[in-house]
C-alpha positions as CSV (number, residue, x, y, z in Angstrom):
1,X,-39.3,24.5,24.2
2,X,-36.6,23.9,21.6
3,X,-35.5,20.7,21.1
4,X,-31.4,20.0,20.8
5,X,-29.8,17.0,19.2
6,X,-26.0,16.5,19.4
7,X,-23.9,13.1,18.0
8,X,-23.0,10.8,20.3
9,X,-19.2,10.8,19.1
10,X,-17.1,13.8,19.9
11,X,-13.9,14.9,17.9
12,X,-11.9,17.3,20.0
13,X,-9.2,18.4,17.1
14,X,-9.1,22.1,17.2
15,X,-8.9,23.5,14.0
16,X,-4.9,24.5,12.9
17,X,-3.5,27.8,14.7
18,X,-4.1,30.9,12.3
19,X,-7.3,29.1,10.4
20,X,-9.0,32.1,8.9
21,X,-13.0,31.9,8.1
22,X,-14.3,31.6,4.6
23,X,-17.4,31.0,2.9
24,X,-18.6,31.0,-0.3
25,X,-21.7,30.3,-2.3
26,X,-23.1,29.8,-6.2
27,X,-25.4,28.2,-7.5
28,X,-26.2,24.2,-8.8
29,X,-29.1,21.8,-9.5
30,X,-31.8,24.8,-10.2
31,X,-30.8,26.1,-6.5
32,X,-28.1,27.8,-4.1
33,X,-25.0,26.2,-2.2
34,X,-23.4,27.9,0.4
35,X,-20.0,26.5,2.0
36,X,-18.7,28.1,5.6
37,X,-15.1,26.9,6.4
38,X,-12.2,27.5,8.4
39,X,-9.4,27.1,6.3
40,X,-5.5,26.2,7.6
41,X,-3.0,29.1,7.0
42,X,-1.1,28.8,4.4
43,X,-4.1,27.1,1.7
44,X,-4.5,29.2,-1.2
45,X,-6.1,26.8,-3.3
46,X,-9.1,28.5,-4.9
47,X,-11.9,26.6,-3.0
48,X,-14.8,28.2,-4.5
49,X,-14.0,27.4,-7.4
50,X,-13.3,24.1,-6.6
51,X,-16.8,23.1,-4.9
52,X,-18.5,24.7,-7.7
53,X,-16.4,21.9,-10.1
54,X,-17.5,19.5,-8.2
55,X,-21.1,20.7,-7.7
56,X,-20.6,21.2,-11.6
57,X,-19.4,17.7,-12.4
58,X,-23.1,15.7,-10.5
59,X,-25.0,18.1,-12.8
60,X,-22.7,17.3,-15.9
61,X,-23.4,13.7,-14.7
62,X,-26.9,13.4,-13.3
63,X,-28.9,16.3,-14.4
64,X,-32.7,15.7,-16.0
65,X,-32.4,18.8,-17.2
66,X,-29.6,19.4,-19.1
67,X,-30.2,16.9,-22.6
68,X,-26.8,16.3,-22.9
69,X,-26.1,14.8,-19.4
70,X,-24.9,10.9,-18.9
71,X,-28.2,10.5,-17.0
72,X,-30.7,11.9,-20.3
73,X,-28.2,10.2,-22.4
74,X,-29.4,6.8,-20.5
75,X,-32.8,7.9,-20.4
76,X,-33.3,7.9,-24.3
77,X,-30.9,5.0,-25.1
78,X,-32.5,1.7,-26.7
79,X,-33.1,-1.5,-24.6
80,X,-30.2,-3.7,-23.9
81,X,-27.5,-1.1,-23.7
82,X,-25.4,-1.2,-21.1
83,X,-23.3,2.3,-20.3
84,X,-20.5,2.6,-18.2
85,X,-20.7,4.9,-15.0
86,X,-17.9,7.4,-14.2
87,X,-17.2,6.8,-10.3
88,X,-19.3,9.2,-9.1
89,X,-22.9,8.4,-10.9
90,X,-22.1,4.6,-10.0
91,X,-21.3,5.6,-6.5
92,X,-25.1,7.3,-6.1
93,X,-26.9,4.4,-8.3
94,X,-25.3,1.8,-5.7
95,X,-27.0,3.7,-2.7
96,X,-30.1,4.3,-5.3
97,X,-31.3,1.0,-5.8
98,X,-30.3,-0.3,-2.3
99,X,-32.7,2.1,-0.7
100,X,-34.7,1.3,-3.5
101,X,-34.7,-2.6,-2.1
102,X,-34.8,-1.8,1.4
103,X,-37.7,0.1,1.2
104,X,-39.6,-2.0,-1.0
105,X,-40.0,0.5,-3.5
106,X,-40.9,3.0,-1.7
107,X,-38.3,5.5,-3.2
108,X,-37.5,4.8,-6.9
109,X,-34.7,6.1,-9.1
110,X,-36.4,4.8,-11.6
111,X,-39.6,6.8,-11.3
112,X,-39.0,9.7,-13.8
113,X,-41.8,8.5,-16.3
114,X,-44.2,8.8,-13.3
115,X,-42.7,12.5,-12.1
116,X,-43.1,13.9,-15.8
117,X,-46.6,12.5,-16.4
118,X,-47.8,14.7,-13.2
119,X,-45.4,17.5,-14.3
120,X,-42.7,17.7,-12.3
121,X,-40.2,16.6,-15.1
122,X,-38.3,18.9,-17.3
123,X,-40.7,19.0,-20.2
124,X,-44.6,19.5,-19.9
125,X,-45.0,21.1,-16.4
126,X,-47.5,21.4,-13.8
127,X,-48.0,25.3,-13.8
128,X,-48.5,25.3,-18.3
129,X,-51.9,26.3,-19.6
130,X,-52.5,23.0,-21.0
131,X,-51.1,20.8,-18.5
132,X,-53.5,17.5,-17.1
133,X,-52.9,14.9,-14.7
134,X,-52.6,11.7,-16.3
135,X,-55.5,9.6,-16.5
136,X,-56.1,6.1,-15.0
137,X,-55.1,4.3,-17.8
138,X,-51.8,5.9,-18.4
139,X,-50.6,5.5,-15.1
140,X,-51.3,1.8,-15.4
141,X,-49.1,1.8,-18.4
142,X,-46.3,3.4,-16.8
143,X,-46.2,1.1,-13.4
144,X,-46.6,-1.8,-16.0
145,X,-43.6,-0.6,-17.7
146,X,-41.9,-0.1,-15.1
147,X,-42.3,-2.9,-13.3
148,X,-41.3,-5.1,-16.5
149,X,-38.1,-2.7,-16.6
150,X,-35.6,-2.6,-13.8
151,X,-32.0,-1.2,-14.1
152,X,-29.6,-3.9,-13.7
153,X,-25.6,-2.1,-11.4
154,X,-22.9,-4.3,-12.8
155,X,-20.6,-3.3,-9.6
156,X,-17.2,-5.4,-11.1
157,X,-17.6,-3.5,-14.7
158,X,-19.1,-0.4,-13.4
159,X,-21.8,0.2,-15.7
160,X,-25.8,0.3,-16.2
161,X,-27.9,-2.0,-17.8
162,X,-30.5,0.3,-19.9
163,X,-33.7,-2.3,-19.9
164,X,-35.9,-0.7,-22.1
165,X,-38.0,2.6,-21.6
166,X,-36.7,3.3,-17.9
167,X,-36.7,6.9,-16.7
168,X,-34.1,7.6,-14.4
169,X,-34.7,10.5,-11.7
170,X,-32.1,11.3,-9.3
171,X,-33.3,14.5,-7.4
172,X,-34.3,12.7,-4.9
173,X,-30.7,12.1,-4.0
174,X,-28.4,14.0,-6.1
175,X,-28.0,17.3,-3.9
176,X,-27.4,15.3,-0.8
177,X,-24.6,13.6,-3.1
178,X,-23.4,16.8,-3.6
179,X,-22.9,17.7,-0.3
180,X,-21.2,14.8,0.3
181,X,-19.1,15.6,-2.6
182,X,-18.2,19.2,-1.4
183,X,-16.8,17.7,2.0
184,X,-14.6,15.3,0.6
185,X,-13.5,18.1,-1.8
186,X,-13.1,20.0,1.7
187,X,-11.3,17.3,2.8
188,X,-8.7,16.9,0.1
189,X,-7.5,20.3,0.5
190,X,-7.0,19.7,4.2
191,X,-10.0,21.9,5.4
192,X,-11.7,19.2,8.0
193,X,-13.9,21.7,9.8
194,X,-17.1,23.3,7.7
195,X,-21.0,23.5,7.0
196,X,-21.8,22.9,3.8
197,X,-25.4,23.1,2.3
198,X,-27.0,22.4,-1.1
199,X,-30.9,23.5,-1.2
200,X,-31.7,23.3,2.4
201,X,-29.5,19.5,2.5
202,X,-26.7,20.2,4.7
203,X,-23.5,18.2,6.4
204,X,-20.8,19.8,8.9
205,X,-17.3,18.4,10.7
206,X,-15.5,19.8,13.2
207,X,-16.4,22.9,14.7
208,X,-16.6,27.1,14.1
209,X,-14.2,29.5,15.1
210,X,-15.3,30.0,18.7
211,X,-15.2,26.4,19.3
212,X,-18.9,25.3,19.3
213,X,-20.3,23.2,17.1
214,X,-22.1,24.3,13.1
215,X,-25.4,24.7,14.8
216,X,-28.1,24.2,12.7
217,X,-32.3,25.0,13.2
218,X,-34.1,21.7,11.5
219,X,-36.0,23.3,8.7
220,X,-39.7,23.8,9.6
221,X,-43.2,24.2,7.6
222,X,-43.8,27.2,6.6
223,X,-48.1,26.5,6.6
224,X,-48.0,25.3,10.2
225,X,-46.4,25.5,14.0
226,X,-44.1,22.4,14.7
227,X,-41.8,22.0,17.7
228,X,-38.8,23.8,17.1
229,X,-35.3,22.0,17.2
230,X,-31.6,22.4,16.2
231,X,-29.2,19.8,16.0
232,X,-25.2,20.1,15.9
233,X,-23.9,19.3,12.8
234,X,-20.6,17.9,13.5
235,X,-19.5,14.6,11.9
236,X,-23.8,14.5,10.9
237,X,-25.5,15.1,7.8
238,X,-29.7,16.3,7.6
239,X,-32.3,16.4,4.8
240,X,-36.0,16.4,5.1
241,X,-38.4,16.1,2.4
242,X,-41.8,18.3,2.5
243,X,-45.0,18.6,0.9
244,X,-44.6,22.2,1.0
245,X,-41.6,22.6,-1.0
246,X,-42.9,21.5,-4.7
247,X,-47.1,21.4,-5.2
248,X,-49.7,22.5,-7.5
249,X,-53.7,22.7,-6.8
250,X,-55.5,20.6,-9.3
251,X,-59.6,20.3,-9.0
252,X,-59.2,21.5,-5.5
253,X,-56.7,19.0,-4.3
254,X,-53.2,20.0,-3.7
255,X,-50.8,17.6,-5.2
256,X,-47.3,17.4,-3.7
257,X,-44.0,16.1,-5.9
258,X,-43.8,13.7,-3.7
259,X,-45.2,10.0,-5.2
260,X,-45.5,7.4,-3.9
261,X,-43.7,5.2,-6.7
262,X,-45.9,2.2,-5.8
263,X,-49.2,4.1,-6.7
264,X,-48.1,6.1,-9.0
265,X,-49.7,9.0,-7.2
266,X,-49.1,11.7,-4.9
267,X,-48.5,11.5,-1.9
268,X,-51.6,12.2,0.4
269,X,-51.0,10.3,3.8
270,X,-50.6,13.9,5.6
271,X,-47.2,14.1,6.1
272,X,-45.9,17.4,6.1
273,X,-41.9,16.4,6.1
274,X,-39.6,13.9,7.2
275,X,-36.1,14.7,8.4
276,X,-33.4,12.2,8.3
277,X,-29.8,12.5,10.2
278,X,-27.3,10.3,8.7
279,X,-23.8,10.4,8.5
280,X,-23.9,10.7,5.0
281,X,-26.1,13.3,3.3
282,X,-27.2,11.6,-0.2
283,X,-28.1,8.5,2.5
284,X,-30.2,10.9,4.2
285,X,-31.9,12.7,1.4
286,X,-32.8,9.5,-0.2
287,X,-34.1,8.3,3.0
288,X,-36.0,11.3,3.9
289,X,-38.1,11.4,0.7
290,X,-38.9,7.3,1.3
291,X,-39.8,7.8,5.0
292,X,-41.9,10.0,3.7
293,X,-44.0,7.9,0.9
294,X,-44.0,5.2,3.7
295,X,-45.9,7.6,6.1
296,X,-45.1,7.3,10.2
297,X,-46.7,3.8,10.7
298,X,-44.4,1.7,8.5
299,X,-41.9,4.5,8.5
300,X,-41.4,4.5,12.1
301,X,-41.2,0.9,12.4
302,X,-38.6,0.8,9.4
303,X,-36.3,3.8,10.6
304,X,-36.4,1.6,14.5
305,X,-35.2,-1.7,13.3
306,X,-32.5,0.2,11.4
307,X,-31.5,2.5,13.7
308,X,-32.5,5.6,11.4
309,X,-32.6,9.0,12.9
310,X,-35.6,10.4,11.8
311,X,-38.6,12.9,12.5
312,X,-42.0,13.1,11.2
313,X,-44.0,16.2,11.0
314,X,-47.8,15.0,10.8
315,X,-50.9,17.0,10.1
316,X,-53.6,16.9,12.5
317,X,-56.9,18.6,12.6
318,X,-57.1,22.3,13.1
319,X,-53.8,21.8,11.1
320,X,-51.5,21.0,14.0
321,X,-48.2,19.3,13.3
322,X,-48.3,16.5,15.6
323,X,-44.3,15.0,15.5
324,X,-43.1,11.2,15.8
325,X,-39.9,11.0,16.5
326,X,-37.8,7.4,15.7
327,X,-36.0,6.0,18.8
328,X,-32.7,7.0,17.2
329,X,-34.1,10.4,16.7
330,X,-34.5,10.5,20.7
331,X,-31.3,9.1,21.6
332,X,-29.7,12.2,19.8
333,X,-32.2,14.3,22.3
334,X,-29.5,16.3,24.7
């Protein structure tokens, strides 16, 4: 049986008379983006080009990749500096280092010493000849550093305290911030109905051309059966973090890019993915991948006091996926 989620708020606008259908795609953040809209008549504005600006703009921003980016800037500037944040990166460190607190660390922005040292950084990679885990002692001196090292938000001056030695990582969150920034480019060019998607993290408004809702099938594991479900994505946003997306075998252990910032490890608490529904996707994405370091006991509990949507995908023996659902994850349940 499929399961079917729908939001509990309803907006009946009808797209304008004569809207016309258009989608578009490219690519951003080492993956695709696809945009389906239904534009008013009349807009000629070249939209494409437009989301891939924006899309553009995060990477030019918030990119571990690209050396010349704010974000690797920051990363290799001395202790004490403080560097001021264009709206948009300040906008994603606020929500960063909230979740960060709420979750009691559970995900980190700050974590990007601990992703390179088990190669899934930019530099010195998993799958290279020569590659090796880190030893004990290493990753004691990176959670010592980091815990000696926090990045300090001024919110009034809008900039970013640079501590000393701290890694930034934002993949966690950045392509759900940039589907949250494709909407509101969406938005300003008076297109209020869409699905928008940025490697598998997607957010949708309104509805399509025959008047149902963007539906959308929540994205499985590909390594195991799970209850199928679809939820409507109209005025909701979904990510889900998986430990089948990004792994390497290493001495007969498969290691996800998932850590658990705490640790310092990977993950290995046998969840297979978390998905989150939020009305914002970058809230969702960065929720998803802490749900999923916190595993379904605390996770659970968490997501219910908050009123998180959320929907684990455990596995069992034999390899079953065994799901638990938060109670805001039922209520959503048609």
């Amino acid at each position: 049986m499929r399961a079917v989620l729908v939001p509990h708020a309803i907006d009946l606008a009808l797209p304008p008379a004569g809207s016309t259908l258009r989608r578009a795609t490219g690519r951003s953040m080492g993956t695709g983006w696809s945009a389906s809209m239904l534009v008013p008549p009349g807009q000629q504005a070249d939209l494409a080009g437009a989301l891939q600006r924006e899309l553009d703009e995060i990477v030019a921003q918030m990119s571990h990749w690209e050396t010349g980016s704010l974000l690797s800037r920051y990363n290799r500037a001395p202790g004490g500096s403080w560097h001021p944040l264009p709206p948009q990166f300040h906008e994603v460190m606020e929500v960063a280092l909230q979740v960060h607190a709420d979750t009691d660390g559970a995900y980190d922005p700050a974590a990007g010493a601990l992703v390179a040292m088990w190669g899934f950084g930019a530099h010195r990679r998993h799958d290279a000849p020569d590659f090796q885990p880190p030893q004990e002692r290493d990753l004691a001196s990176a959670l010592a550093r980091r815990a000696a090292n926090t990045p300090r938000l001024e919110r009034a001056g809008r900039r970013l305290l640079q501590p000393g030695g701290v890694q930034l990582d934002l993949s966690a969150i950045a392509k759900g911030y940039g589907v949250d920034r494709l909407a509101l480019c969406l938005e300003r060019h008076g297109v209020h109905h869409y699905l928008l998607e940025v490697g598998g993290e997607l957010r949708g408004a309104g509805m399509k051309p025959d008047g149902e809702p963007w539906w959308v099938e929540i994205e499985g594991v590909p390594d195991g059966a799970a209850p199928q479900a679809v939820v409507a994505l109209h005025g909701l946003a979904i990510a889900t973090s998986g430990d089948y997306r990004n792994h390497f075998t290493h001495g007969g252990r498969r290691l996800a890019h998932t850590l658990d910032p705490r640790s310092g490890r990977p993950l290995d608490n046998g969840v297979a993915s978390c998905t989150v529904v939020a009305d914002r996707c970058m809230v969702a994405d960065a929720l998803s991948t802490a749900l999923t370091v916190m595993g379904p006991g605390a996770g659970i509990a968490f997501a219910d006091a908050r009123g998180i949507a959320a929907r684990y995908l455990v596995r069992g023996s034999g390899g079953v996926l065994v799901e638990h659902p938060s109670a805001a994850w039922r209520a959503l349940l048609q």
